[in-house]
C-alpha positions in Angstrom: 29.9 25.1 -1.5 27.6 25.4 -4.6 25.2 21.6 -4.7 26.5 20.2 -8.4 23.7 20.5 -11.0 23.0 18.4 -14.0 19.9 17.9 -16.4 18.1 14.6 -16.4 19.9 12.7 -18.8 23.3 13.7 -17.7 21.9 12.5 -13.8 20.9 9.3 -15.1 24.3 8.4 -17.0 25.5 8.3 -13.2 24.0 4.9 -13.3 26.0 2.0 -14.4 24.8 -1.3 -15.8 23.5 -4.0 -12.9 23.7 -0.7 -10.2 20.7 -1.0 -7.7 18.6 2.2 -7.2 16.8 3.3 -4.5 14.0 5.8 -5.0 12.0 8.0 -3.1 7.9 8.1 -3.0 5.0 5.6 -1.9 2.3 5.4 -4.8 3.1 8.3 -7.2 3.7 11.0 -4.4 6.9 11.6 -4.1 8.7 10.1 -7.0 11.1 11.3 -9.5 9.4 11.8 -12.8 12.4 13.2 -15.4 15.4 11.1 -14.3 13.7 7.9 -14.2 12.2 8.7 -17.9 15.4 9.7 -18.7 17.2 6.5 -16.9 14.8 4.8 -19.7 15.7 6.4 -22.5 19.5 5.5 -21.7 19.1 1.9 -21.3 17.2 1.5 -25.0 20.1 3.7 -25.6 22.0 1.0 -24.6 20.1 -2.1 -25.9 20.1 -0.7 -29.3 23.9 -0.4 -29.2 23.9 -4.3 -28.2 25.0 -3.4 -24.5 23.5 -5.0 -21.6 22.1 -2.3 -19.0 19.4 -3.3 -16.2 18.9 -2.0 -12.7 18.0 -3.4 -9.4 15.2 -1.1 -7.7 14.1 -0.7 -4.5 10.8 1.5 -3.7 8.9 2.9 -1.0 6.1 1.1 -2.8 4.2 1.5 -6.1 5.0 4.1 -8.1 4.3 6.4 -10.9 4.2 5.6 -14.8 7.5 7.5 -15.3 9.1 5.0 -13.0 7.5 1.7 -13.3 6.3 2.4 -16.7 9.3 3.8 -18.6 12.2 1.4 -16.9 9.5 -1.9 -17.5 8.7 -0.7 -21.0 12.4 -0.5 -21.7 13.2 -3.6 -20.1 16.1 -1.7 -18.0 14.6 -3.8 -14.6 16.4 -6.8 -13.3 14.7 -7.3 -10.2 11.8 -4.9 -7.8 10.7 -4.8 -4.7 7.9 -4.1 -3.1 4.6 -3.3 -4.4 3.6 -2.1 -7.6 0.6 -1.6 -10.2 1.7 -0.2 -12.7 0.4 -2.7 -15.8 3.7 -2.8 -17.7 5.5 -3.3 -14.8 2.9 -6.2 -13.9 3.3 -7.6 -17.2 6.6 -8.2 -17.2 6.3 -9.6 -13.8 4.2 -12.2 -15.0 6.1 -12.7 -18.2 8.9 -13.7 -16.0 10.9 -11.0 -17.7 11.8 -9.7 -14.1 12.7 -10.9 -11.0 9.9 -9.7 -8.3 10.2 -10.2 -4.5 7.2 -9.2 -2.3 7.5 -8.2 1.2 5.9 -6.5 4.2 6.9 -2.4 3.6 7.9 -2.0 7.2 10.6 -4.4 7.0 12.3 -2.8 3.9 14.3 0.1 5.0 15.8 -2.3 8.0 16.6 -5.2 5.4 18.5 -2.6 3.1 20.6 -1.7 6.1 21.0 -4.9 6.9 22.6 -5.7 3.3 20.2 -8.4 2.8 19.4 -7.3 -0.7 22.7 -6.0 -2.0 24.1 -2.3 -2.4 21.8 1.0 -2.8 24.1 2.4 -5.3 22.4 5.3 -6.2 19.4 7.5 -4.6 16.9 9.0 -6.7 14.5 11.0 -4.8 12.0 14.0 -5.4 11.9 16.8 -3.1 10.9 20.5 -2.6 14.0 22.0 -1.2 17.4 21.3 -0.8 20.0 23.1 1.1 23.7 23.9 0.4 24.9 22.1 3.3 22.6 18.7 2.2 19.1 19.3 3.6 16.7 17.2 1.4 13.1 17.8 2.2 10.9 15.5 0.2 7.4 16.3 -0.8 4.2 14.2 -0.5 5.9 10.9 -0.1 8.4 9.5 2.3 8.6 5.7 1.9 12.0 4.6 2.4 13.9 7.9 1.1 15.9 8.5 4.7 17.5 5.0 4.4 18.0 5.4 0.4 19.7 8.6 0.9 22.0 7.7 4.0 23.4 4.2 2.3 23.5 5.5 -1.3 26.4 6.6 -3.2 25.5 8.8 -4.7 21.7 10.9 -4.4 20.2 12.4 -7.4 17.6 15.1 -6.2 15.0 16.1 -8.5 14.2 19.3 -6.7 10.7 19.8 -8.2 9.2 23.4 -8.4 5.4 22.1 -8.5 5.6 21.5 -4.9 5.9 24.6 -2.7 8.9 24.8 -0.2 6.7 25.5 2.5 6.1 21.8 2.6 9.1 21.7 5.1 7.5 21.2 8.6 4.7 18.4 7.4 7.2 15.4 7.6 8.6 13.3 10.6 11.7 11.7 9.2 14.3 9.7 10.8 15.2 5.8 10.7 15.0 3.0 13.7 18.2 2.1 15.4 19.6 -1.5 14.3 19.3 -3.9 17.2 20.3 -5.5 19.3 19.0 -2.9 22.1 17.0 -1.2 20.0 14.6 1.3 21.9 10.9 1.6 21.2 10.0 3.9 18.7 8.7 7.3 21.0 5.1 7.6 18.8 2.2 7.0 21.7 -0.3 9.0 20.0 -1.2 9.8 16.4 0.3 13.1 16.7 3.7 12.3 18.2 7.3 13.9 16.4 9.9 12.1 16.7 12.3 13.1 13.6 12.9 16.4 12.1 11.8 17.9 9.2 14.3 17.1 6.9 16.9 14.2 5.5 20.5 15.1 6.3 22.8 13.5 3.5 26.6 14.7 3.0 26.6 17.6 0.0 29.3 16.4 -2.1 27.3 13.2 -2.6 24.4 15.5 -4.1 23.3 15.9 -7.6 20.6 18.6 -8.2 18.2 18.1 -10.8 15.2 20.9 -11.6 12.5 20.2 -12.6 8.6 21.4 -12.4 6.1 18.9 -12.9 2.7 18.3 -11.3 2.5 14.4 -9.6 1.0 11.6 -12.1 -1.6 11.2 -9.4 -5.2 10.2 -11.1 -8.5 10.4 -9.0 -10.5 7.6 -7.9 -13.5 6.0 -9.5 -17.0 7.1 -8.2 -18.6 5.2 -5.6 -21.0 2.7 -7.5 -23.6 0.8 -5.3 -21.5 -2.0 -4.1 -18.4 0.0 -3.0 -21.5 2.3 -1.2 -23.1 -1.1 0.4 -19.6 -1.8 2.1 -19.0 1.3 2.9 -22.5 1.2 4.7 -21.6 -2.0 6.6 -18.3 -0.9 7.7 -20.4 1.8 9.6 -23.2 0.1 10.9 -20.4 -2.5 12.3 -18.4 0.1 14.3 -21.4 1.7 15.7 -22.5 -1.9 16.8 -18.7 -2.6 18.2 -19.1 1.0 19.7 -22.7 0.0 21.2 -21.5 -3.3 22.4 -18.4 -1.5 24.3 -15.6 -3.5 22.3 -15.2 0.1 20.4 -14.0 2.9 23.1 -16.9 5.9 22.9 -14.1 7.8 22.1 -13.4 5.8 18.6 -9.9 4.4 17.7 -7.3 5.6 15.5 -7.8 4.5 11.9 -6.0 2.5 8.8 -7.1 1.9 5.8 -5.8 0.8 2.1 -5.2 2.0 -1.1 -7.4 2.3 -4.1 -11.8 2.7 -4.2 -13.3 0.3 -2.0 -11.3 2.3 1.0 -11.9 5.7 -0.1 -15.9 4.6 -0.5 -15.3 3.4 3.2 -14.1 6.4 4.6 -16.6 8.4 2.9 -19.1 6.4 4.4 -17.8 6.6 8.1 -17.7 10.7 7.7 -21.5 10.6 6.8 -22.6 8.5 9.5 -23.1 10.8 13.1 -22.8 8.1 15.0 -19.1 7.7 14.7 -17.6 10.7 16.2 -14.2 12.1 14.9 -11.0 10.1 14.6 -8.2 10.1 14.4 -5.9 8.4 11.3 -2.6 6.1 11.3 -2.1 5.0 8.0 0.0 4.4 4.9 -1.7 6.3 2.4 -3.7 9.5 2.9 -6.2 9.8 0.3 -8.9 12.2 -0.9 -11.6 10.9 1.3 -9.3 12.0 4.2 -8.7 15.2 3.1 -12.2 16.2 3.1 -13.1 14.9 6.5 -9.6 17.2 7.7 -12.0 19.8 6.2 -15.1 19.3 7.4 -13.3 18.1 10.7 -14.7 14.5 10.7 -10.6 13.9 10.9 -8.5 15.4 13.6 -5.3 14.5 12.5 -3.7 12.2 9.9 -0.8 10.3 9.9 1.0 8.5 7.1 3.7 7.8 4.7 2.1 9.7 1.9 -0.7 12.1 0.1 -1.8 9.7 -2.4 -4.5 12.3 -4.0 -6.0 13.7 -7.0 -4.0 16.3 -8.8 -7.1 19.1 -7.7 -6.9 17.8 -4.3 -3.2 18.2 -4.2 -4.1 22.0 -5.2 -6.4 22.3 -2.6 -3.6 21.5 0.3 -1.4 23.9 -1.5 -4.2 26.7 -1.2 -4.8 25.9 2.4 -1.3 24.2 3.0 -0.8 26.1 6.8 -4.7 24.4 7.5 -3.1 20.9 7.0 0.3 21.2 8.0 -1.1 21.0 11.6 -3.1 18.4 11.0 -1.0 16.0 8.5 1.9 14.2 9.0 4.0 11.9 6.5 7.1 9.8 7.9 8.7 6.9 6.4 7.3 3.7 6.0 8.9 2.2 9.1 7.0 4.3 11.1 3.9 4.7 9.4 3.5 0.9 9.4 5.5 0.0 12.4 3.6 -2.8 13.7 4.7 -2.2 17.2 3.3 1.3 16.8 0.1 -0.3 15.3 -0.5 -2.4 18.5 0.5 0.1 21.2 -2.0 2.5 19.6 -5.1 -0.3 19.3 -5.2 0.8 15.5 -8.4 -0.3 13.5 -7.0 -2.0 10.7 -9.3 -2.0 7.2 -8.2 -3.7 3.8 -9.4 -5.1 0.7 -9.1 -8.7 -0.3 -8.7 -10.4 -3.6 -10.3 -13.9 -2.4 -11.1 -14.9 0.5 -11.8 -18.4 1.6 -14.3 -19.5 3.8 -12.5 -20.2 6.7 -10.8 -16.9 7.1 -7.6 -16.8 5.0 -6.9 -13.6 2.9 -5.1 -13.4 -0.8 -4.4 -9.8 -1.3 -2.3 -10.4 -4.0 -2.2 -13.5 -6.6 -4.7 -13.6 -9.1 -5.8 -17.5 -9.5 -2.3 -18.4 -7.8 0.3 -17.5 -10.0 -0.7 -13.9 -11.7 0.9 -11.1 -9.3 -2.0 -8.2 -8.9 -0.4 -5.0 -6.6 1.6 -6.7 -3.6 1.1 -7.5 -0.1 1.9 -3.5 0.4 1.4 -2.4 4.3 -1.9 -4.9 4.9 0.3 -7.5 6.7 2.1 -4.9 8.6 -1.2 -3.7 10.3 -3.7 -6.5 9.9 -1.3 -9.1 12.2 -1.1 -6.3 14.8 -4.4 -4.3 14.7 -7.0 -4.1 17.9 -9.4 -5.4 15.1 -8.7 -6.8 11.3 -11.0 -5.7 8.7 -11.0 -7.1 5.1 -13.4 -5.6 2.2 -13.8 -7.2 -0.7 -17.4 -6.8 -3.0 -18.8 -10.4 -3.4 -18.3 -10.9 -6.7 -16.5 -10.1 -10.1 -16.5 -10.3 -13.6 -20.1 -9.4 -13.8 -20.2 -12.3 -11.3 -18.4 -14.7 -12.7 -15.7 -14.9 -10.2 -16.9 -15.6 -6.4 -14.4 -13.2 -3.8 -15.5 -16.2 -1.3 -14.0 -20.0 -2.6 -13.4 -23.1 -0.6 -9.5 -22.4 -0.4 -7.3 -19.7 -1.6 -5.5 -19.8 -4.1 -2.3 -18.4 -2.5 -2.7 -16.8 1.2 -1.0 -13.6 2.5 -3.3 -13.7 5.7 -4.2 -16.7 7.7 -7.0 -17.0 9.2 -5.6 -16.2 13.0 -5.2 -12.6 11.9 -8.5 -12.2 10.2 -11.9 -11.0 12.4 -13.7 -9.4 10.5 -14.6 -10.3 7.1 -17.5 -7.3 5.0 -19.3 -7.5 1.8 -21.8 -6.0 0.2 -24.3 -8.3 1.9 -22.9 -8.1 5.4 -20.3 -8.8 8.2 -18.8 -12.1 9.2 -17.5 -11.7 12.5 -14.7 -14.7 13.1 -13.8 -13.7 16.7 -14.1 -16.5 19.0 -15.3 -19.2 16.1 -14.1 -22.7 14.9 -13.2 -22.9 11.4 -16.8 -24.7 10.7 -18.0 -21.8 12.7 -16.3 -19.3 10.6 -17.8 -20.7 7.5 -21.0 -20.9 8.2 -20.9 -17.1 9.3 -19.1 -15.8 5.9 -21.4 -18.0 3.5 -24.2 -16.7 5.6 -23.2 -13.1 5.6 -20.9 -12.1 2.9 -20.9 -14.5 -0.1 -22.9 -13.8 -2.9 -26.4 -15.5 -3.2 -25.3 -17.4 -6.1 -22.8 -19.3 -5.2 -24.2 -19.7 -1.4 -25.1 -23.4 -2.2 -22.1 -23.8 -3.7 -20.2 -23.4 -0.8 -22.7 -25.1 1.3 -21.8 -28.1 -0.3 -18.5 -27.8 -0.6 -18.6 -27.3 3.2 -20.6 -30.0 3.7 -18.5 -32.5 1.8 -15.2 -31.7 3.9 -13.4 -34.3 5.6 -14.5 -34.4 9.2 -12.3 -32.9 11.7 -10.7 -29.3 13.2 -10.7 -27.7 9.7 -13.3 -29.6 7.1 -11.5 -29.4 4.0 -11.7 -31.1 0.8 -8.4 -31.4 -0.6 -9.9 -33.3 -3.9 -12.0 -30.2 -4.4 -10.8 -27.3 -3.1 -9.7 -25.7 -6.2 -13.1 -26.7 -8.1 -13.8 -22.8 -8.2 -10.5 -22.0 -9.7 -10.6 -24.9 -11.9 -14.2 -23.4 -13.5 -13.3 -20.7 -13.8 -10.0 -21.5 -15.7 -11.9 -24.2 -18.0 -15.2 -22.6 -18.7 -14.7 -19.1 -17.5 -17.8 -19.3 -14.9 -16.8 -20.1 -11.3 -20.5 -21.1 -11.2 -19.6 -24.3 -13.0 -18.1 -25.4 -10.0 -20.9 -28.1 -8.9 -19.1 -30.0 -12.1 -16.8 -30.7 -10.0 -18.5 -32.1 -6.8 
């Protein structure tokens, strides 16, 4: 039997008022592009005829302006989970104008089957072939699609052109078993398959949409001199770690985040000899990766998605039988499983929004209460890594803003998962040290010259004991900064 067909706005007047949606993708690979735009357009549609219509929306994690964009700018979003950048999306966040609950990506897929969050009324996911008998096969991005698609009602495929068929054979897809008695997960090396190469979903639940459109992917900003410093450090760290024996000779398999700072990072380690070639478990493959698959600095990647610029997503498709045996892209429970991150002794790297100086990590609250991205998959790996990175440059807002203050201003990493804290100036290593201990390596190492006094005396004007805080002024960064704009004008406030 013939898979029903439908154009994008008739797909999206499948969804009712108050449904929850599930959609396909991590970053903008992999997502629907026309039915979400076209999910938009029916809910201003629907405002302008004075009827109420909002969605629910679970994702595999950010996503691309068609999605996040479109549904925020026409306010058609009652609640989101998990990450996101998109800035409209952000904005409303912030404005309170919807509902936003963070959480660990690893865990999502399991809480959806567990009911925790409601129904996953309907499935919208991208993919490059679909079958007559209900074989979905997605295309650069996985997240949580096998779970979407097995509890949804109803699965809207937007079966996009712009991605070759031939992708079939790259993915790993298959979901965890509920507990209780649930076995371990199979994956002992990077390069273990434990799935198939497709999403199984029954046809008559199946809506085809076609489409041919290339991914909203952008690339990613040039490596400046800070980015380059870090990347530098990173290096000169693991050879060290590698000298020292706390590093196998052999290397260890390799996370790292999203966005510049981590593709400067990875850049740096495929320059530097001294690190020989790795190996990659991550969330998000991204053009640095790519071109040490190339050059061969990369023996085989691992993630959820290809989160790359549009010409590097040409040059896969050009060479797309080169990387199919050396990529792989499963679902988010798996490419951030923590129990897969510690049985592999992953090297976990990600970037920090503040840091405070005794170790404690926001990734994701700008002066408290303003939501940035998300906690995305850093929690996932940093708790269970062999070793937990986090990059951040020293300063911002042409130094206005110290990365390193006296206490964060909301924490999404506690200082017993961080060890490793790199700057542009240098490493703090906070294995094995007190919290004084920890502080004194981080204002020694990483903070930025000018606020290295500062901190000194902030340190030195802690209450004596285990931790030597200040609780009368351990937001006087935040507070400078929010009254005068200059987190220098902190000493006002000693």
């Amino acid at each position: 039997m013939a898979l029903t067909k439908m154009t994008p706005s008739e797909a999206a007047r499948l969804i009712k008022n108050g449904d929850n949606i599930g959609f396909s993708g991590f970053t903008h690979a992999g997502c629907p592009k026309a039915v979400p735009r076209a999910l938009a357009a029916l809910a201003e549609e629907e405002h302008n005829a004075g009827r109420p219509f909002k969605i629910g929306m679970f994702t595999g994690a950010s996503t691309g302006d068609s999605i996040d964009g479109a549904l925020a700018r026409a306010k058609a979003v009652s609640f989101r989970t998990p990450y996101q950048t998109t800035p409209d999306m952000r904005n409303a966040i912030n404005n309170e104008e919807i509902a936003y609950f963070d959480v660990h990506l690893s865990t999502l897929a399991q809480d959806l089957r567990y009911g925790f969050y409601g129904p996953v009324d309907v499935a919208i996911v991208e993919a490059c072939d679909v079958t007559d008998d209900g074989q979905i096969v997605p295309t650069v991005g996985v997240g949580i699609s096998p779970t979407v698609c097995s509890l949804a009602k109803k699965v809207i495929v937007e079966l996009n052109s712009w991605h070759p068929k031939e992708l079939r054979g790259i993915h790993d897809l298959c979901q965890l078993a509920d507990p209780p008695h649930r076995k371990d997960t199979g994956i002992t090396a990077v390069r273990d398959r434990v799935g198939c190469d497709h999403i199984k979903v029954d046809p008559a639940k199946i809506v085809v949409v076609e489409v041919n459109e290339p991914n909203e992917g952008s690339g990613f900003a040039p490596v400046d001199e800070t980015t380059h410093k870090i990347g530098e450090n990173v290096a000169k760290f693991f050879v060290s770690e590698m000298k020292a024996g706390r590093i196998p000779s052999s290397f260890l398999p390799i996370q790292s985040g999203v966005g510049n700072i981590a593709n400067a990072v990875l850049a740096a380690l495929a320059e530097n000899d001294q690190i020989p070639d790795m190996e990659v478990y991550t969330e998000v493959i991204q053009d640095a990766v790519i071109d040490m698959l190339a050059n061969g600095r990369v023996k085989f990647a691992s993630g959820s998605s290809l989160t790359v610029s549009n010409p590097t997503m040409d040059r896969i498709y050009e060479n797309l039988p080169f990387f199919k045996e050396r990529v792989m892209l499963r679902p988010t429970e798996f490419s951030n499983n923590p129990e897969i991150v510690r049985r592999l002794g992953i090297v976990a790297m990600n970037t920090a929004l503040e840091v405070d100086i005794f170790g404690n990590v926001n990734s994701t609250n700008v002066m408290g209460n303003k939501i940035m991205n998300g906690v995305g998959g850093s929690g996932d790996f940093t708790r269970s890594a062999y070793m937990s990175i986090f990059l951040t440059p020293s300063t911002a807002k042409g130094g206005k803003i110290s990365a390193f203050v006296p206490m964060v201003s909301h924490t999404d990493h506690n200082e017993h998962d961080v060890k490793i804290i790199i700057s542009e100036y240098g490493v703090a290593d906070l294995r094995g040290k007190s919290p004084r201990q920890r502080a004194e390596a981080i204002i020694e190492n990483c903070v930025h010259p000018d606020y290295r006094t500062l901190l000194r005396a902030y340190l030195d004007h802690g209450t004596k004991g285990q931790t030597p805080v200040s609780l009368p002024v351990a937001f006087s960064f935040h507070r400078a900064f929010l009254e005068y704009g200059d987190m220098h004008q902190a000493e006002l406030a000693f």
